[in-house]
C-alpha positions as CSV (number, residue, x, y, z in Angstrom):
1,X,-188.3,-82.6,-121.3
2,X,-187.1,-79.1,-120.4
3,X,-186.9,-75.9,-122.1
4,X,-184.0,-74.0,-121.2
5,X,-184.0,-70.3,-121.7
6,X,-180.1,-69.5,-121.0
7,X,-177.4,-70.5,-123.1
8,X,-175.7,-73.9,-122.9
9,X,-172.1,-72.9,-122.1
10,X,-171.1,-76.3,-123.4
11,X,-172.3,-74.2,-127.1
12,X,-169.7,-71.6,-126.8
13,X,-167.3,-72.7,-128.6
14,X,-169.2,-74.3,-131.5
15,X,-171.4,-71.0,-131.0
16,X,-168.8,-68.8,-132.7
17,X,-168.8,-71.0,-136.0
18,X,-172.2,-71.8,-136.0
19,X,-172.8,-67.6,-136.2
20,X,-170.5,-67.7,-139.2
21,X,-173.2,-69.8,-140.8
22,X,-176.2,-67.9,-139.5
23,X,-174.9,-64.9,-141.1
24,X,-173.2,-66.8,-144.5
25,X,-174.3,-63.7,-147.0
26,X,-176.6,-61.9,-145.0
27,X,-175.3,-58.8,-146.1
28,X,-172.5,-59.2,-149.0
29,X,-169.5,-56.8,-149.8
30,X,-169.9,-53.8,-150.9
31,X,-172.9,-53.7,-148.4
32,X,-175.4,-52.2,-149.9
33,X,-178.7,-52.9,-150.4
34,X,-178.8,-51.7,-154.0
35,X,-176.1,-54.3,-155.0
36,X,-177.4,-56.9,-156.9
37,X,-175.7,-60.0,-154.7
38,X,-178.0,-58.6,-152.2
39,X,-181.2,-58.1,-153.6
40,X,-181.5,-61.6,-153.5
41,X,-181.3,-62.6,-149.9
42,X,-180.5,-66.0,-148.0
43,X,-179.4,-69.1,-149.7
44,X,-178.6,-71.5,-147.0
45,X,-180.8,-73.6,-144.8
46,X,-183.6,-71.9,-145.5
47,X,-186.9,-73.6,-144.3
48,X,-190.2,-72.4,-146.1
49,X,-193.6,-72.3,-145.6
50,X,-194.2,-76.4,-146.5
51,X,-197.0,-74.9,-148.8
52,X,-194.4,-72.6,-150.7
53,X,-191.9,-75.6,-151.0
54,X,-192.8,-77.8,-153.5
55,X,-193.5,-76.1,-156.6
56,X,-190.4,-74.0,-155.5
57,X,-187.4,-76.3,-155.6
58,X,-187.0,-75.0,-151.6
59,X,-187.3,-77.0,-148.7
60,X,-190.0,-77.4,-145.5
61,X,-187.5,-79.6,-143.5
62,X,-183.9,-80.3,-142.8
63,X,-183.1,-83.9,-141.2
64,X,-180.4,-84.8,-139.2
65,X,-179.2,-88.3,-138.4
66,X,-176.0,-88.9,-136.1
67,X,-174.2,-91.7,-133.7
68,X,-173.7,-91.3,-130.5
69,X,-172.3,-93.2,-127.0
70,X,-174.7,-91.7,-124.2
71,X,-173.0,-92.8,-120.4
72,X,-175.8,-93.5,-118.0
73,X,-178.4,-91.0,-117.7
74,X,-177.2,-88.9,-120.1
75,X,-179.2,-85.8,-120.8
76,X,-179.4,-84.5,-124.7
77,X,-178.9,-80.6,-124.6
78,X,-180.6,-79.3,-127.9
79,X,-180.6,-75.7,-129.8
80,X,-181.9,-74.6,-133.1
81,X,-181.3,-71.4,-134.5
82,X,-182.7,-69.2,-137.3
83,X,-183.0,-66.0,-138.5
84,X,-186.4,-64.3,-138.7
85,X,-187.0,-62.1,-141.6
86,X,-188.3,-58.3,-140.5
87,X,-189.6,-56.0,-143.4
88,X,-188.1,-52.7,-143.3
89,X,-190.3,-49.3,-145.0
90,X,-188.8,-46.1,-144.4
91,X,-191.4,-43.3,-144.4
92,X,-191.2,-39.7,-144.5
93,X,-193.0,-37.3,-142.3
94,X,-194.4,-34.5,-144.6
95,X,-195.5,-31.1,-142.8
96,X,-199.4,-32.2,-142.9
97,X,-198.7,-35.2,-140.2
98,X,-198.8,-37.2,-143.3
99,X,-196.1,-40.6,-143.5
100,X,-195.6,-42.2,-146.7
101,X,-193.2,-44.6,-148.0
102,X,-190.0,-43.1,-149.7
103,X,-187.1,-45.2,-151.2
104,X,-184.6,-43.7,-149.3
105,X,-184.7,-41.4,-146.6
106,X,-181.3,-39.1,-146.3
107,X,-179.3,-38.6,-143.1
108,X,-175.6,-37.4,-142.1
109,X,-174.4,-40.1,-141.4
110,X,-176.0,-42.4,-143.5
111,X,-179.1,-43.6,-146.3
112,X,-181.9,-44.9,-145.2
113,X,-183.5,-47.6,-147.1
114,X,-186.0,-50.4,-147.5
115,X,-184.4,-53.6,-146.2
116,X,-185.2,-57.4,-145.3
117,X,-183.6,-57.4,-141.8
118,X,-183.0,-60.8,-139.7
119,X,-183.5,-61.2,-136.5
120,X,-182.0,-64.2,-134.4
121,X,-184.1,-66.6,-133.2
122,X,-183.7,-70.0,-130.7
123,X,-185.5,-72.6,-129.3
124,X,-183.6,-74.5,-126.7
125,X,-184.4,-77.8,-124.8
126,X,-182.9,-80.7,-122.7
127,X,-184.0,-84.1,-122.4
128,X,-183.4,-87.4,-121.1
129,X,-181.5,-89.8,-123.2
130,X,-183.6,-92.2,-121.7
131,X,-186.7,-90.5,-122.9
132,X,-186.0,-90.3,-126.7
133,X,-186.8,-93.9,-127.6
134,X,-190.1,-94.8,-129.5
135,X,-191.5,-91.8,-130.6
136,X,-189.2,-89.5,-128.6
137,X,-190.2,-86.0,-128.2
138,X,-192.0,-82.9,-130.6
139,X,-191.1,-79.8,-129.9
140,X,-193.8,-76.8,-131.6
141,X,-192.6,-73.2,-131.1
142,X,-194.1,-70.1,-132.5
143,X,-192.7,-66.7,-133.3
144,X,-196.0,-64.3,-133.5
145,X,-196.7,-61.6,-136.1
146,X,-195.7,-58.4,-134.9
147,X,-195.6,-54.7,-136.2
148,X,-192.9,-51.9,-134.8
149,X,-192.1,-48.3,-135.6
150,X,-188.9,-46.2,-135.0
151,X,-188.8,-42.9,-135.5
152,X,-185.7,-41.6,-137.6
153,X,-184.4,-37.9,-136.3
154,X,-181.9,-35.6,-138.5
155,X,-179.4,-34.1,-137.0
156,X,-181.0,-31.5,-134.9
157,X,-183.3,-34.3,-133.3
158,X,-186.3,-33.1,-135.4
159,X,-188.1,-36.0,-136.7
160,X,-188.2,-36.3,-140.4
161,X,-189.7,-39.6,-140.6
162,X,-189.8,-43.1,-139.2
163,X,-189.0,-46.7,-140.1
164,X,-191.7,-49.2,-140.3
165,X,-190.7,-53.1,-138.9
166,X,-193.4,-55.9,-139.7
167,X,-193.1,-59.2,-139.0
168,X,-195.1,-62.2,-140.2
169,X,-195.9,-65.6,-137.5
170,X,-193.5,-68.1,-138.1
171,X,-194.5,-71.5,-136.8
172,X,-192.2,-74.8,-136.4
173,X,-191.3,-78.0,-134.7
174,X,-188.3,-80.0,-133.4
175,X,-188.8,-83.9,-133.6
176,X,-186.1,-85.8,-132.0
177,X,-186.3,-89.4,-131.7
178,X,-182.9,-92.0,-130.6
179,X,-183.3,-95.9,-131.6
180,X,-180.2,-98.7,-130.3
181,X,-178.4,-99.9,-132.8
182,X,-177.0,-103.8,-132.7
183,X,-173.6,-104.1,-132.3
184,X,-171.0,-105.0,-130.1
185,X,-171.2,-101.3,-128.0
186,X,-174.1,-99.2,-127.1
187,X,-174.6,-97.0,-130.1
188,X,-177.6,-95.1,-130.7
189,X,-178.8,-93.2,-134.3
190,X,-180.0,-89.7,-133.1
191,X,-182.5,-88.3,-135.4
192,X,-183.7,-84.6,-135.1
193,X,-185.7,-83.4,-138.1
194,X,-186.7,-79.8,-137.9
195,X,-189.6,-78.4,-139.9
196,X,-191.0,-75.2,-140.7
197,X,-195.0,-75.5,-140.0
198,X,-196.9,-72.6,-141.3
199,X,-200.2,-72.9,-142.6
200,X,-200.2,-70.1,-144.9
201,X,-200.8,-70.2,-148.9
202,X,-199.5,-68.3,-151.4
203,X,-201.9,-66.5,-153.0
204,X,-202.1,-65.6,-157.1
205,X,-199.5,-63.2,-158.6
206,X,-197.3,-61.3,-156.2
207,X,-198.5,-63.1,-152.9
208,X,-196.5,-66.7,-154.6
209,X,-193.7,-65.4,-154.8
210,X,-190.6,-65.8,-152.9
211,X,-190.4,-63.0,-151.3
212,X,-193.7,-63.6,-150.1
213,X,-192.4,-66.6,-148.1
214,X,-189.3,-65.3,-147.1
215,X,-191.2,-63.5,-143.7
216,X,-192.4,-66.9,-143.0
217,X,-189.5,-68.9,-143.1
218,X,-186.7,-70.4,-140.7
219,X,-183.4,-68.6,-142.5
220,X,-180.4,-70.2,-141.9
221,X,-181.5,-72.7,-139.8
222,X,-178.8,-74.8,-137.8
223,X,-179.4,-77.3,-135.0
224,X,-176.6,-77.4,-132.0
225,X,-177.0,-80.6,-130.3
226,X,-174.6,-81.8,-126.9
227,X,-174.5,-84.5,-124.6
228,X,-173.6,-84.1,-120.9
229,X,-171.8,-87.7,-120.5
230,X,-170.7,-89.4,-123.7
231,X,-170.5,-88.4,-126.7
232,X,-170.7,-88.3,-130.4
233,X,-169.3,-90.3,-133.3
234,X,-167.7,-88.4,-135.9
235,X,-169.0,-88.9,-139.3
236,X,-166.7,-88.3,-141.7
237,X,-164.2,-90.3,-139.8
238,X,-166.0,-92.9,-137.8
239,X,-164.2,-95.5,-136.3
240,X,-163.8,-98.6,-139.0
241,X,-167.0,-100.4,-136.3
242,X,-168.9,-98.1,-137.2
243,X,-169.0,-97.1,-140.6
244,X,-171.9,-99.3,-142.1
245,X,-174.0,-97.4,-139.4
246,X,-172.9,-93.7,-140.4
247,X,-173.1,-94.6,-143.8
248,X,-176.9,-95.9,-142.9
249,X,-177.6,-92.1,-141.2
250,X,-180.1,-90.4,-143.8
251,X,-179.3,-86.5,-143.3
252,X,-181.1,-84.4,-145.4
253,X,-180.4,-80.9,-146.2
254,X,-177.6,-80.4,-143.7
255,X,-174.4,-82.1,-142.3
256,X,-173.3,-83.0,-138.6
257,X,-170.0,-82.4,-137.8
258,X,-167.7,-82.6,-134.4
259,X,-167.7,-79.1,-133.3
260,X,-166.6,-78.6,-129.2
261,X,-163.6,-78.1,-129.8
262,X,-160.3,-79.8,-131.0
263,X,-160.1,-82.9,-128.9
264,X,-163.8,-82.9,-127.7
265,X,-167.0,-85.4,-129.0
266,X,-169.7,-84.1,-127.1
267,X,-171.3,-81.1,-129.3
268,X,-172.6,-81.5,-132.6
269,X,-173.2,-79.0,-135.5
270,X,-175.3,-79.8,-138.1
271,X,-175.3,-77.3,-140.6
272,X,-176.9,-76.2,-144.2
273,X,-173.0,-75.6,-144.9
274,X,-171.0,-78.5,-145.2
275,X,-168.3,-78.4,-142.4
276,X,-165.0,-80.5,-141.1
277,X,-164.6,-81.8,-138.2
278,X,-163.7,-79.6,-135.3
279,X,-164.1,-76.0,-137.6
280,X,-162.9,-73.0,-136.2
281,X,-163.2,-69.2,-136.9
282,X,-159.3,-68.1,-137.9
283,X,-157.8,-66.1,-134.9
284,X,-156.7,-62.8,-137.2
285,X,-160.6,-62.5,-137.8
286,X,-161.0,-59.0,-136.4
287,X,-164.7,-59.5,-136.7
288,X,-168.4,-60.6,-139.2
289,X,-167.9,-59.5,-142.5
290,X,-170.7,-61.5,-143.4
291,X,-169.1,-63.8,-145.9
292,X,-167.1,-66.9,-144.2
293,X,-166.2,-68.3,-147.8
294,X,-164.2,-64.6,-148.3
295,X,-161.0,-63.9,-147.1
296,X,-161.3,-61.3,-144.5
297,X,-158.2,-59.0,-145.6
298,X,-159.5,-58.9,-149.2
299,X,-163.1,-58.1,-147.5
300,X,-161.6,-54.8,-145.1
301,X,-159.7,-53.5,-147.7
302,X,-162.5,-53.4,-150.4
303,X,-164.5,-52.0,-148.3
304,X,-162.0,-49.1,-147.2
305,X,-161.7,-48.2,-150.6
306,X,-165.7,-47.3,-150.7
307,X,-167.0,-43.7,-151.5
308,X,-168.3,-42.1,-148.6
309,X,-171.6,-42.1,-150.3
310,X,-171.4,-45.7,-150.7
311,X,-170.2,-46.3,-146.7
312,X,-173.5,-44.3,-146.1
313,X,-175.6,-46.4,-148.1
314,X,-173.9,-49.4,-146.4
315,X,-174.5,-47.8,-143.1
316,X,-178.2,-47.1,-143.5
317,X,-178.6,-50.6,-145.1
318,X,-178.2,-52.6,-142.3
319,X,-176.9,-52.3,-138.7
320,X,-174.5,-55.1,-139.2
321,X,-173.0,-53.2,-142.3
322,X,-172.7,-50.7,-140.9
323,X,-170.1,-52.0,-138.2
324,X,-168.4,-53.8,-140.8
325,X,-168.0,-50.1,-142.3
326,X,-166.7,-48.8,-139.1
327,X,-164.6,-51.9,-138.5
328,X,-162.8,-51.3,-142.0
329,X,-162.7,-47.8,-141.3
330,X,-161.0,-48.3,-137.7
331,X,-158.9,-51.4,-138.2
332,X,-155.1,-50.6,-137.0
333,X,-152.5,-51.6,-139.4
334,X,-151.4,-54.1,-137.5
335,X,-154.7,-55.7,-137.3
336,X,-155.1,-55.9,-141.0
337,X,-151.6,-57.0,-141.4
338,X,-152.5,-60.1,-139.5
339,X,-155.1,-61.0,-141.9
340,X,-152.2,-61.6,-144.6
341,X,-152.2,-65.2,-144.1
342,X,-151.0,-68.0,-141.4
343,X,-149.9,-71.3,-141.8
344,X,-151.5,-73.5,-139.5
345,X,-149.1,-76.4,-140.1
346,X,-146.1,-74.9,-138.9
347,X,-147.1,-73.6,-135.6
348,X,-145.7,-76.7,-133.6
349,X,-141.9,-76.2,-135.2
350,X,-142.3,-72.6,-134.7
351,X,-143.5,-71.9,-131.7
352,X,-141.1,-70.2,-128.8
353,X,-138.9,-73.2,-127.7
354,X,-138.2,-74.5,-131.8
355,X,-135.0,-73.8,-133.2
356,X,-135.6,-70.4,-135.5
357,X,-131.7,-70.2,-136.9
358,X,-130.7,-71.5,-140.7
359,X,-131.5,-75.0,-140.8
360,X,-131.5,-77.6,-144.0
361,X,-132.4,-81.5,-144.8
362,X,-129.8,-83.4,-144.3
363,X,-130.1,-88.1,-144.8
364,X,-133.3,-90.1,-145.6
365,X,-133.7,-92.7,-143.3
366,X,-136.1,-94.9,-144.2
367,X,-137.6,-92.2,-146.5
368,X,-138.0,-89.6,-143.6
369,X,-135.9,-86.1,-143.9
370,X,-134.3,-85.4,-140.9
371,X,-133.1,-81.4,-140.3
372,X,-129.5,-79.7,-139.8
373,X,-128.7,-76.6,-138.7
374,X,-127.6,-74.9,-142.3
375,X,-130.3,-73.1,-144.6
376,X,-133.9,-72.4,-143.9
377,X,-135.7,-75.8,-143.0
378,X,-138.1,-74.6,-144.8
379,X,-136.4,-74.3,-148.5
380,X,-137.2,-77.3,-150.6
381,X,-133.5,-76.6,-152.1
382,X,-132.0,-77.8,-149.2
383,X,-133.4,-81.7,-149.3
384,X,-131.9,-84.7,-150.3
385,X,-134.1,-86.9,-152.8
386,X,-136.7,-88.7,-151.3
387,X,-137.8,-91.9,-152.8
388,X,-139.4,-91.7,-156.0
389,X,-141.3,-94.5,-155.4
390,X,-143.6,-96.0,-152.7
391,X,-145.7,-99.0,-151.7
392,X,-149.4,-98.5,-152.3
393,X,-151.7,-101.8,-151.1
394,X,-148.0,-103.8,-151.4
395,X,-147.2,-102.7,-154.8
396,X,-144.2,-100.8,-155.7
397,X,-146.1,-97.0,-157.1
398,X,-143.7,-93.8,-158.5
399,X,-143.3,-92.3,-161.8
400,X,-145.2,-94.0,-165.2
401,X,-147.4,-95.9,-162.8
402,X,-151.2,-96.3,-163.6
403,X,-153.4,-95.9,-161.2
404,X,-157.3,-95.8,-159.9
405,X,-158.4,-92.4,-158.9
406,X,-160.3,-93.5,-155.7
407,X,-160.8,-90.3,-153.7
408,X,-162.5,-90.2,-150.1
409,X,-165.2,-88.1,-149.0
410,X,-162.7,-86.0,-146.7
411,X,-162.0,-84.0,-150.2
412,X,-162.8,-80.5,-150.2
413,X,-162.9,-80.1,-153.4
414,X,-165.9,-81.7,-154.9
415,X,-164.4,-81.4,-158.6
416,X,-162.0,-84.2,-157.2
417,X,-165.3,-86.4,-156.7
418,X,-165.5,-86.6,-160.3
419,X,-162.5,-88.0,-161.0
420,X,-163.7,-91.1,-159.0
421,X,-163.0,-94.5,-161.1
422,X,-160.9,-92.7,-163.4
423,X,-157.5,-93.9,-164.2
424,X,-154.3,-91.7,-164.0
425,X,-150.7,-91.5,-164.7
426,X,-148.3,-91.0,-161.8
427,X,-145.7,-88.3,-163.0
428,X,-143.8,-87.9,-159.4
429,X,-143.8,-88.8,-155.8
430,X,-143.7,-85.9,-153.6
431,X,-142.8,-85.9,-149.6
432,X,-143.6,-82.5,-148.2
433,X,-141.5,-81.3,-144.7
434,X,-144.7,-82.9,-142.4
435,X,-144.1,-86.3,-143.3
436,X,-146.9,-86.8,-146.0
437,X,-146.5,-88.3,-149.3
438,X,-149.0,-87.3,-152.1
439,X,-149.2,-88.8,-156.0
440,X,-148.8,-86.3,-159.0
441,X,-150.7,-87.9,-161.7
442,X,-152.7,-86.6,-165.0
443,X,-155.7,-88.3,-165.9
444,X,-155.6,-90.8,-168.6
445,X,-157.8,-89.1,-171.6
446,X,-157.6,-85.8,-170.8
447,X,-156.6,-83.8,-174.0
448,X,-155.0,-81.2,-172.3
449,X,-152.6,-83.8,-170.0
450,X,-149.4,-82.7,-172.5
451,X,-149.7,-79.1,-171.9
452,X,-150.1,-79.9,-168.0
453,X,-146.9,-81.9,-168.0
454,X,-145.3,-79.4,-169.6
455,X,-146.3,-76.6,-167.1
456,X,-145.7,-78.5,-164.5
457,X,-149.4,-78.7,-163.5
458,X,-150.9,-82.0,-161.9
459,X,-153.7,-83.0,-159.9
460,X,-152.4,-84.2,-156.2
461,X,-153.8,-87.6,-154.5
462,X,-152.3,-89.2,-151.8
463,X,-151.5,-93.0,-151.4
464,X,-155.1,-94.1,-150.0
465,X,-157.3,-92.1,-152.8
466,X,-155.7,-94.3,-155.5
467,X,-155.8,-98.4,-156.5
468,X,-152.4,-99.3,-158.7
469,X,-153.0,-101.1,-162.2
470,X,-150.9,-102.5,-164.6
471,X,-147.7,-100.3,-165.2
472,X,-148.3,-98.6,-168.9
């Protein structure tokens, strides 16, 4: 075993999303500290103190279990990362020599204020395939207590004060383990179960709290993991081989995705944020706004509408708000007017050697559309019927059809989840201009399903989420 101390290049890519989930709501629009969606800090893959944990509803650990093919003497390329909480206490320098704490300390440019900052942290190593069987290897790393002043100047370079930056020990470990499965190829279940190890205890009143614990803990913790021949299975879309053994893997407060790229299977994210396949930061992102489950043009132009005392609250906050302030503040038009939206989908039809005149639908062969050169392909006006009904598991499916609501894990919505086992009325067949068919339906009891019908407002399955019944 080897600890590395440079950056795996073969991270990059996956690097760029995985920072979208370090920083998930470190710092919340409008980006202030005195907003109340950031007074409480860091939700997500938080590790505490194991002492904290318990009584706490939070979590010591985060396990990860995932497949993957290893050629020859493959070599496992591992990376955790976490944020390290630093407490921030502004002082002020009084005329006597004296420093005391102050709740905000009052600049030009900016407001000075008591913060929680986060610092990022990584422990890197490579090891043999070879060498994870049995026990595998343990991997303890510690990030010492340590205390830091800065001083904080006006505007004339006299200093007025100075900001105070404690942090507690933080202690871990990174246990990763690989066992063979049986099975007609070589498949191995890689485990790697990171914990956060401190021995402190909370102490009576203030010191059991959580922002007691918070100093101690692994924020945001995230494990990278690559192989450098062979690769890894995906596991929300195994092969059909596999999928006793993926459903086997026990993964525990995080989720293992695909994530070197489109086309690639040798990195791995496993993330307190559940992920697709292959994720990817949207290329109009003009930079961190701190919150990936936000739209970024909403983000930029709420911000731009800030007070300037608010921008200088923001910008004495933090140093990441702050360059999310000057980001807003600087963005040319063009920039933000790239943010309005994209539509992945389309990119292959309209890229620079498609046709771009007037196009429409023209016959259905075999149930397929097929284009002519009339109206804009992209009108739904300008189709021919498609088939109103289709075969699902060799039984003729369209319009008055029941039907089993049996919907896969690939959902992103996890209301659809609940629907599972419930049965449903198709209302219409719909073929969009890709090819794909999906099942309007309403769900059988729901008191509201004559007012949906009415407003034209159905849940959408396609043909392998559902199981046809009996006709009503």
């Amino acid at each position: 075993m080897t600890t590395t101390t440079e950056r795996d290049s073969r991270f990059d890519t996956a690097r760029h999303v995985a920072d979208a989930v370090l920083f998930e709501g470190y710092v919340l629009y409008p980006y202030r500290a005195s907003a109340a969606k950031n007074r409480l800090r860091w939700q997500f893959g938080v590790l505490v103190p194991p002492a904290w944990a318990p009584e706490h509803g939070e979590h010591a650990y985060q396990r990860t279990e995932v497949l993957m093919e290893p050629r020859g003497e493959a070599t496992l390329h591992l990376e955790l990362r976490f944020l390290h909480g630093r407490r921030r206490t502004v002082q002020r320098l009084y005329e006597d020599g004296r420093y005391a704490d102050v709740g905000e300390l009052h600049l030009p440019d900016r407001i000075l204020v008591p913060w929680d900052e986060g610092t990022e942290e990584r422990v890197a190593l490579a090891v043999p395939v070879a060498a994870l069987a049995g026990e595998g290897v343990v991997l303890p790393f510690t990030r010492p207590a340590r205390e830091e002043s800065e001083p904080v100047l006006d505007g004339s370079g006299r200093a007025i004060g100075r900001l105070l930056l404690r942090t507690e020990e933080a202690e871990g470990r990174v246990r990763v383990s690989a066992a063979e499965l049986d099975g007609p190829y070589r498949v191995l279940k890689l485990t790697a179960v990171v914990e956060n190890t401190s021995a402190w205890t909370p102490a009576d009143g203030d010191g059991a709290t959580r922002e007691a614990a918070l100093p101690r803990s692994l924020v945001a913790a995230h494990l990278l993991m690559g192989l450098d021949a062979g690769s890894f299975l995906s596991m929300t879309d195994p092969p059909e081989w596999a999928r006793d053994a993926v459903a086997a893997c026990d993964n525990r407060h995080t989720w293992p995705v695909l994530a070197g790229g489109e086309g690639r299977a040798d990195v791995v994210l496993s993330s307190p944020i559940i992920l697709e396949d292959h994720p990817a930061i949207a290329p109009e992102s003009a930079g961190a706004m701190y919150d990936a489950l936000e739209i970024d043009e909403i983000l930029a132009l709420r911000t731009a509408t800030l007070t300037e005392e608010e921008k200088r609250e923001a910008r004495g906050t933090d140093a990441r708000a702050a360059a999310v302030i000057e980001l807003a503040d600087s963005m040319p038009p063009e920039v933000l007017e790239r943010l309005h939206g994209a539509v992945r989908g389309l990119r292959e039809v309209t890229g620079p050697d498609s046709f771009d005149g007037p196009s429409t639908l023209t016959e259905v062969p075999d149930g397929e559309a097929v284009f002519r050169p009339e109206a804009p392909w992209w009108d739904p006006a300008g189709a021919d019927p498609a088939p109103e009904r289709i075969l699902v598991d060799g039984v003729s499916v369209g319009p008055g059809s029941r039907v089993l609501l049996r919907p896969g894990l690939r959902r992103t919505d996890a209301q659809d989840l609940f629907l599972r086992d419930r049965t449903a009325l198709v209302e219409t067949v719909l073929h969009d201009v890709d090819g794909g068919v999906h099942l309007a339906v309403t769900v059988e009891g729901d008191p509201g399903a004559d007012i949906r019908r009415e407003q034209g407002r159905f849940l959408y399955f396609q043909p392998d989420e559902v199981a046809p019944l009996e006709d009503a």
